[in-house]
Every structure is written in C-alpha cells, then in structure tokens.
C-alpha positions in Angstrom: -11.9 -74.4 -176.8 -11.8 -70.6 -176.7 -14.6 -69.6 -178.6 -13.0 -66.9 -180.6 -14.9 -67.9 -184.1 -18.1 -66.7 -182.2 -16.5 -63.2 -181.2 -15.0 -62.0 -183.7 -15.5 -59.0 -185.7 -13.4 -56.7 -188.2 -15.6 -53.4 -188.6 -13.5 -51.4 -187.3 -11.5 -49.4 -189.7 -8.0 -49.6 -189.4 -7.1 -46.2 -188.1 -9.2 -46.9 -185.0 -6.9 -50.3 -184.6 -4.0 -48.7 -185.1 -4.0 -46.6 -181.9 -4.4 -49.7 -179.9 -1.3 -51.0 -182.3 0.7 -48.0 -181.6 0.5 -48.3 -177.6 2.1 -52.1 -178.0 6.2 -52.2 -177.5 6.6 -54.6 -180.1 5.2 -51.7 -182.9 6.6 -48.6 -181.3 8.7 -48.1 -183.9 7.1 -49.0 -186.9 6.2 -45.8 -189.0 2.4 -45.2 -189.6 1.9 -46.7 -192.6 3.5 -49.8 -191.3 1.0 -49.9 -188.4 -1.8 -49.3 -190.8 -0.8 -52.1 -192.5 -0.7 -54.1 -189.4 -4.2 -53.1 -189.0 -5.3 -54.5 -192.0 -4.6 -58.1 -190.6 -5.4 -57.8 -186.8 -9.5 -58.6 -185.8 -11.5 -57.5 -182.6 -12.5 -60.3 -179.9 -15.4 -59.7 -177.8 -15.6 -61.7 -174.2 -18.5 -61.8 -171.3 -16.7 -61.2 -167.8 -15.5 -65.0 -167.2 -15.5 -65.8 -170.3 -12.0 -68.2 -171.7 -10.3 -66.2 -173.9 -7.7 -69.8 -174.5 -7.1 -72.1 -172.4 -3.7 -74.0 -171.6 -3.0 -77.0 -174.6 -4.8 -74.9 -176.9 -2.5 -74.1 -179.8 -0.6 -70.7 -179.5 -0.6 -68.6 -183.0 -2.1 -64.8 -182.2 -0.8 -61.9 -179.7 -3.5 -60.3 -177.7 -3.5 -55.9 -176.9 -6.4 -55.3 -174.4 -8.8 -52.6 -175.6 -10.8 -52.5 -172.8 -12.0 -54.7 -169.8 -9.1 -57.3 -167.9 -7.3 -60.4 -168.5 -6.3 -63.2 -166.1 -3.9 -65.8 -166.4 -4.2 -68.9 -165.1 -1.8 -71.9 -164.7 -2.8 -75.0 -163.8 -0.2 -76.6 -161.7 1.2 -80.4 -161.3 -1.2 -81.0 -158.6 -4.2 -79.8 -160.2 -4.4 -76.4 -158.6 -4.9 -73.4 -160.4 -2.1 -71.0 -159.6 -2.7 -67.1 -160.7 0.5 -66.3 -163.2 -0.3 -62.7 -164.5 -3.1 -59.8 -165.3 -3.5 -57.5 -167.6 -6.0 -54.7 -168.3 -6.6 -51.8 -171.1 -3.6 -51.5 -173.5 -1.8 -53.9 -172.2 -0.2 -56.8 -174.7 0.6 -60.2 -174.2 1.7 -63.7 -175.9 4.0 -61.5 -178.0 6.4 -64.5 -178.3 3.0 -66.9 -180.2 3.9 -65.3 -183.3 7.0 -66.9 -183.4 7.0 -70.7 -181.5 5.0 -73.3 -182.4 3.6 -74.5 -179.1 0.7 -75.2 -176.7 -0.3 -72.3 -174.5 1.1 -72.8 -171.1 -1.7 -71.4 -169.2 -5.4 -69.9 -169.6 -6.3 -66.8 -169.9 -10.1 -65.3 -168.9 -12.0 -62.1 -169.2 -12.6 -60.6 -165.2 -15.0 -58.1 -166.8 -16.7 -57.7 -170.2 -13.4 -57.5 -172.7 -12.6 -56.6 -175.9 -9.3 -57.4 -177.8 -7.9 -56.8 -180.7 -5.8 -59.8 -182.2 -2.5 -60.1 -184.4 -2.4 -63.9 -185.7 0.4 -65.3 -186.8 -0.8 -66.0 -190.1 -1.2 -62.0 -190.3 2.7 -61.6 -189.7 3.4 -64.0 -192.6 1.5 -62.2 -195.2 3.1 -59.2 -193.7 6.3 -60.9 -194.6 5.3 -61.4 -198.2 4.4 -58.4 -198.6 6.5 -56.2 -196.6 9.4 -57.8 -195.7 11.0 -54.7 -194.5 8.1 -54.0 -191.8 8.3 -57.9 -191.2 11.9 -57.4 -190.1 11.3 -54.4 -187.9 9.0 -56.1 -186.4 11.7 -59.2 -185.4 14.1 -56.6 -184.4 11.7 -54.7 -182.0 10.4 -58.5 -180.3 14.5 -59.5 -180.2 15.5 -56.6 -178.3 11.9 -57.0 -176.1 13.2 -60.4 -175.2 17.2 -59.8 -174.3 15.5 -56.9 -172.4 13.5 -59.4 -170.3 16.3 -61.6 -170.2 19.4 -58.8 -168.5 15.6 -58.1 -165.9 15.4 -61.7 -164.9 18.9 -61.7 -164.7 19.9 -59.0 -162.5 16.7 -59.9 -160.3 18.1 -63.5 -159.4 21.4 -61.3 -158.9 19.8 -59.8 -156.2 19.7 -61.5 -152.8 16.4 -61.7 -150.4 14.9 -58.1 -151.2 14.3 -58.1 -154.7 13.0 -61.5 -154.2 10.5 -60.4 -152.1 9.6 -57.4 -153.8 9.2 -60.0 -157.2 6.5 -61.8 -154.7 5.0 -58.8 -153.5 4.1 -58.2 -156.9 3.0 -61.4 -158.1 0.9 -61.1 -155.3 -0.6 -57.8 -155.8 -3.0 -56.7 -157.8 -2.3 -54.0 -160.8 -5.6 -51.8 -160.7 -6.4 -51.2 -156.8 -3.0 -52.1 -155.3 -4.6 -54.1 -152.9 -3.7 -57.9 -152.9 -5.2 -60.7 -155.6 -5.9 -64.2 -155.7 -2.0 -65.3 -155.6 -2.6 -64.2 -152.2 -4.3 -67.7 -150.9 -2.0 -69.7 -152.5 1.9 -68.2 -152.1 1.0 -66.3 -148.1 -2.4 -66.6 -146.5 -1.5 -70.1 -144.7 1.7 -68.7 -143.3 0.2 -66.0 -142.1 -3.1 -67.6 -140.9 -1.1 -69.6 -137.7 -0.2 -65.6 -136.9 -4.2 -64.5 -137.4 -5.3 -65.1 -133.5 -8.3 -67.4 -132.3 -10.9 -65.3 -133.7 -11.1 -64.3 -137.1 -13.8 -62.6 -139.4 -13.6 -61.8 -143.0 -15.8 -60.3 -145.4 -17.2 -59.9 -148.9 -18.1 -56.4 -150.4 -19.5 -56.2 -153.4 -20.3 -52.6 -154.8 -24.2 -52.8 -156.0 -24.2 -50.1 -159.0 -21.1 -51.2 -160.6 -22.4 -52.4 -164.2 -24.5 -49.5 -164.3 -21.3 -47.2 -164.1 -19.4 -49.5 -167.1 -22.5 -49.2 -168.9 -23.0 -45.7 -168.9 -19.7 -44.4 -169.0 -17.5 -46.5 -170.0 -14.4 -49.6 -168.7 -11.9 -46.6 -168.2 -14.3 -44.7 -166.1 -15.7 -48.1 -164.5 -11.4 -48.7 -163.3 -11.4 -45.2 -161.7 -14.3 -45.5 -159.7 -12.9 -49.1 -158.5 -9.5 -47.3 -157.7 -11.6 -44.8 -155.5 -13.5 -47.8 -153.6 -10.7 -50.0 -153.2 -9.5 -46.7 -151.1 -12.2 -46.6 -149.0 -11.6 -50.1 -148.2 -8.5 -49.5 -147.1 -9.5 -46.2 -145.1 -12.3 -48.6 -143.7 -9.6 -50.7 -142.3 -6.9 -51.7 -140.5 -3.0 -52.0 -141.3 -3.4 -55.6 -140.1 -6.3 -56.3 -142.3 -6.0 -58.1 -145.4 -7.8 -57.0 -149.0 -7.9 -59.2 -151.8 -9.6 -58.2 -155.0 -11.5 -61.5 -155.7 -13.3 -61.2 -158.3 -13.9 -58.5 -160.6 -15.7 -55.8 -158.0 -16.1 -57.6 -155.4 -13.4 -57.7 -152.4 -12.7 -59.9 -149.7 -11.2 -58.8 -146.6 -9.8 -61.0 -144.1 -9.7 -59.4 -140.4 -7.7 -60.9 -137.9 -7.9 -61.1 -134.2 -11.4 -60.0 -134.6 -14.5 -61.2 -133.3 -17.3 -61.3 -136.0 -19.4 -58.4 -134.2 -16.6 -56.2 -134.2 -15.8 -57.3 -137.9 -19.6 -56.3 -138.7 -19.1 -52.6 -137.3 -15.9 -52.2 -139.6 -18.3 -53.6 -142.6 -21.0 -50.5 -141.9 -18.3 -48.3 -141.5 -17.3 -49.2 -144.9 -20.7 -49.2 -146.0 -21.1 -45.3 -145.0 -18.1 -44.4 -146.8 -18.9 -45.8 -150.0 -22.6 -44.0 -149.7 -20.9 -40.8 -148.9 -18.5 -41.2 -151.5 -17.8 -38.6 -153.9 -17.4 -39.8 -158.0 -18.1 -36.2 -159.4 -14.8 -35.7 -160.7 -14.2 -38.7 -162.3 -17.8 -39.1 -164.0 -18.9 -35.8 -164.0 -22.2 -36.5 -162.8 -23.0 -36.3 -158.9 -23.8 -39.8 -158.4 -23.8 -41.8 -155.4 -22.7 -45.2 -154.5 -24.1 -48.4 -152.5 -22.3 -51.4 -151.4 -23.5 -54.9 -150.2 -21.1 -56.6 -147.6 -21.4 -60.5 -145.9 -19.9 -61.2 -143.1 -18.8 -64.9 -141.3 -16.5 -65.7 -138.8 -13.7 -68.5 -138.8 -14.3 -71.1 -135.9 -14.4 -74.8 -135.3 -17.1 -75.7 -137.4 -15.6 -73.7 -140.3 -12.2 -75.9 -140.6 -11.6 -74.6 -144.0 -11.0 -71.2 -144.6 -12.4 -71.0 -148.2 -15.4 -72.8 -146.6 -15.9 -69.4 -144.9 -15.5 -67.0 -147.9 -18.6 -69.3 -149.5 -20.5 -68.9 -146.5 -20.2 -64.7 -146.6 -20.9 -65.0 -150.2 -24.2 -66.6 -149.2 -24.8 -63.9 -147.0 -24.0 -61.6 -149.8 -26.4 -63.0 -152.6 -29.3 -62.4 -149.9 -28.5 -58.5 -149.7 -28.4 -58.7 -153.8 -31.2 -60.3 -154.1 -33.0 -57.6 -151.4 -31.7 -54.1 -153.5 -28.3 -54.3 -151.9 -26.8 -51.4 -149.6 -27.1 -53.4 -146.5 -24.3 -55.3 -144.0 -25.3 -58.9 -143.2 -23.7 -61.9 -141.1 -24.4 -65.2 -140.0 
C-alpha cells in the first residue's frame, strides 16, 4: 500500500516539471516541446522521512525523478531479512524499466528524509503514444540504448577478476552523500570484521540536534551540504580503524574497535567540539552554529548482540534529546 493517492498534487506548471524532466537520461534528448509535453502527464508525490513510497509486490507502472529529499531501496530477502539494494537522492531517476514490464516491484522503496517526487505513469507514456508517436519513439530509443549500456557495464565488470569485484562491494556498501559507509554495511562486512575488532569495543550514535531547522529554513540541497561537512568532522574526529555508517537519515553510528568505552567517550566530546566550532557560513550564508547529541555503549558479555548495543546508545541518545541536546552520554 504506498499511499500515493493521499500525496499527490499537480499544481505545478509544467515548465517547473520540466527541469526535473530534463536532468533524467531517458529525456535528454527529447526537444523542449517534447519535454513540455511530458510534463503535462507527470504529477508531484509528497513523503514524510520514512514514509513507503511502494513497497515490493506492489504493482510497477510509474518511474520516479527525485526533486528533493532521498530514497532507499529495500529488498526483502529469502530469509526474511531486509537487505539495502540502492539509494538515490535529488535528481536522481529510477524504475525507468516500469514503464515498459508488467510486473511486481521487486523491492521497497522509502523516503530517508521529507521527499518530493515527480512521477511519469505508464498510462502517461501511452497517451503520449497516441498522441505523439514520434516523441513516444524517442523516448524507446533513449531507454533501449540506457539498457544495452547497463548491459556491456555489467558485463565487462564480471570480466574483471577480484578488484572490480570489490570495488562493486565497496560501493554497494557506501553511502552516496557522505561517503562514509551505509546500512549494507551490517549485513555484507561487519561480522567478518567483528572477530578482527579486539575484546573491547565501543560504538556510538551522533545525532546532529538542529538538523530540521537547517532543511526548514534553507532548504534539502543546503540541508545535504551541511551533512557533507559533519560527516567530515566525523571522520577528522576519528580514527582510520573506526567504522561510520550513516544510519539513518542524520544520525551516524560509529563503531570503535579495540577501544574501551571511556576512551570511546573522549573521541565522542572531541567530536562534539568540532561540530560546535564548526563553520557553515559559506554554505548558508548565515554564521550559524551547530550542536550535536552523541550515546555511547560498550560491547561486552552481557551485550551478546551487536545491534542490541546500537539500541542501547540510542537510549542514551533520546535522553540528551529530550534534555536540549549538545551533550555526550554513556552507560
């Protein structure tokens, strides 16, 4: 059940859809009358951050371009588990290839932050058909030569031997905004590389306490930037053998091996600092400062689990929320 009936709306006029249109591979070379005409048949989705866009059975008949905010996708594997496939963010396009099959979605797809998207349905390409069958074609050319292009990529990857493959894991593993690792991460490496973590080990959660305030005031593209610029402190906060993983959204979870939960809680305040004395001038224009609210918890043999510990610093974390932020708290 995605919802989209609830979140639709087609004020816009079509000029303003047809710059999103124009950024989209599968329209690049459609003239700009063509796109207009596009325009006329495409609406504008609006999701909540964690909102379902679709989720996997549903039936597939639209392809999605990403005004503003980010998209997840989620499979759902064999076993039950949710496995992270792809995301996307601001003028990005996906499910190109909906227009054309007549099948279930394989996988879900969810806002990470407030989204809007602007939709092409497949009913739209039809009445473009009828009614420009010239655009229609150009349109089947441009998503032809898209797909053999995919096609000679995922073949000359699987020509390659163990490099590229890693570099194709790397990637799936990474995420596309901070550069920093994603979710994939605690599914495809974390329990190889947990036996090599040492007896102690601490993680934490940081969760940057203005964040909506900066979206709200100026803006998703802005609100990216200024997460670009923390995810660097994070890494200047830490170490090479430290591991970041944008969890969710803003908020970050850092795993620290070999590293006793006091000494973990001294890298946290470190971090701390460096996001108050932060600089965002140049990319808001405004001298504004930052604060950031961090939990820490420590891995040991009443913890078994691993994720079991991420809750428990989240815990930690709501507390500091819930007291104005800007603080460093363990248990």
């Amino acid at each position: 059940m995605t919802g989209q009936k609830d979140h639709q709306t087609n004020i816009r006029i079509p000029v303003e859809k047809a710059d999103l249109l124009k950024g989209a591979s599968l329209f690049s070379n459609l003239d700009e009358i063509e796109i207009l005409e596009i325009a006329k048949h495409t609406m504008i989705h609006h999701y909540k951050k964690d909102e379902l866009i679709f989720t996997q059975g549903d039936q597939a008949k639209e392809l999605y371009i990403i005004e503003k905010g980010e998209v997840l996708i989620i499979k759902q594997t064999k076993e039950g588990k949710d496995r992270f496939v792809a995301e996307f963010i601001a003028g990005d396009c996906f499910n190109e290839l909906s227009l054309f099959e007549d099948a279930s979605r394989m996988a879900t797809a969810q806002a990470i932050v407030d989204t809007s998207l602007l939709t092409f349905s497949e009913d739209g390409l039809k009445s473009i058909m009828v009614q420009q069958p010239i655009t229609a074609a150009r349109i089947l050319h441009k998503l032809l030569s898209a797909i053999a292009g995919r096609t000679r990529t995922a073949t000359d990857l699987l020509a390659q031997k163990t490099r590229s493959m890693e570099i194709l894991q790397q990637q799936e593993i990474s995420d596309k905004l901070t550069g920093h690792l994603n979710r994939n991460y605690f599914d495809e490496k974390f329990k190889t590389e947990f036996k090599d973590f040492g007896k102690h080990i601490s993680l934490f959660v940081f969760k940057p306490d203005q964040f909506k305030k900066i979206n709200d005031s100026y803006g998703h593209k802005i609100g990216d930037l200024v997460l670009k610029r923390i995810a660097e402190q994070i890494g200047l906060a830490t170490r090479e053998t430290d591991r970041i993983i944008r969890y969710r959204g803003n908020e970050f979870v850092v795993i620290l091996p070999q590293t006793e939960k006091y000494f973990a809680l001294e890298i946290a305040e470190n971090l701390r600092k460096k996001i108050v004395n932060m600089g965002l001038s140049d990319i808001t224009g405004d001298n504004i400062r930052m604060t950031a609210s961090i939990g820490v918890a420590g891995f040991d043999e009443d913890n078994k689990h691993f994720m079991d510990v991420i809750e428990i610093a989240y815990q930690v974390l709501f507390n500091i929320v819930e007291n104005d932020g800007n603080c460093v708290d363990f248990v």
